[in-house]
N, C-alpha and C positions, 0 to 999 in steps of 0.2 A: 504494500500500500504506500510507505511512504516514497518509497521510486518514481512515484507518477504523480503526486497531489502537485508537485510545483507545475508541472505541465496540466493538470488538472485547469489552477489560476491563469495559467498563460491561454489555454484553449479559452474560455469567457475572457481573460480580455482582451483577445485576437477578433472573439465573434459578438462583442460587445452583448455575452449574454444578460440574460433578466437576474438569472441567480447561480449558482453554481451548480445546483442541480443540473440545471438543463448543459451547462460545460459537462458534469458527467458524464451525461446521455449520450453529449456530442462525443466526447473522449472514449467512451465505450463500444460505442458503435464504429469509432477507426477503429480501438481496439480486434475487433471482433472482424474486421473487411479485413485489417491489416494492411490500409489505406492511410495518406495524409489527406485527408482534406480540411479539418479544421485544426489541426493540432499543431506544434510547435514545427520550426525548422530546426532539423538534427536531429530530430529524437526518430529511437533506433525501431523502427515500425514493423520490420520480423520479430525480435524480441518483443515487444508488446503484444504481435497476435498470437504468440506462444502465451505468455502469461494471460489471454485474455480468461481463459476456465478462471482462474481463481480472481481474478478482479469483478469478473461477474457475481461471481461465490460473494466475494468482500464489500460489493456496490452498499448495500445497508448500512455497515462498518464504515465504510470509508463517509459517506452522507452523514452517520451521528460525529465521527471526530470530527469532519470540518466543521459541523452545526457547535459541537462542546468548544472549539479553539479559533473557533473563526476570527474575533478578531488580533491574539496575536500571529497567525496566520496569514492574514490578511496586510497586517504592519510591515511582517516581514518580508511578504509579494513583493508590497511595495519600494523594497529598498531595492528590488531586481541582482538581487543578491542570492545568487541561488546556494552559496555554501551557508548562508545566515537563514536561511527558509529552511534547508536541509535540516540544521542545527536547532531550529524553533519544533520545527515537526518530530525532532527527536524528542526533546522535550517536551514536547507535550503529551508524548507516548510513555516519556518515562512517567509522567507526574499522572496519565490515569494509571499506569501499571501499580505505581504507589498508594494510589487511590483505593484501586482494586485488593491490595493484599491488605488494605488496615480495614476496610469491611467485612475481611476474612478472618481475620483475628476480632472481632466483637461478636463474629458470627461461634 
């Protein structure tokens, strides 16, 4: 998942979409053709239509993190800074993963 969110935001703001959902859609559906048509220049599009089964699988997942991290996510986009988007999306993975093990211990 986190391989593909920065090109996730550059698909919407390549196709000036409404929300990122609909970048999803768009990003999934190259995914799945194994086409560029809205998606970034460079990005390696054999390799995406191979991983499309499980980004398919993860579409739900992928849709609640950005919805949970959206805006520093979004902060980040904006620097076009892709190793500081890389590095925020890390973090924000670690801090549910963290999230997730201290509801497991009350549990």
């Amino acid at each position: 998942m986190n391989t593909y969110l920065y090109d996730i935001f550059q698909t919407s703001a390549k196709n000036s979409c409404s929300d990122l959902t609909v970048a999803l859609a768009m990003f999934l559906s190259d995914a799945r053709e194994g086409r560029q048509q809205y998606g970034p220049d460079g990005l390696d599009y054999a390799a995406l239509h191979q991983d499309y089964p499980q980004l398919d699988r993860e579409e739900a997942q992928i849709r609640r993190f950005i919805g949970r991290h959206y805006e520093a996510l979004t902060k980040a986009y904006q620097t076009r800074d892709r190793a500081l988007f890389d590095q925020t999306a890390a973090q924000c993975q670690a801090d549910d993963l963290a999230l997730a093990q201290a509801e497991e211990t009350k549990a």
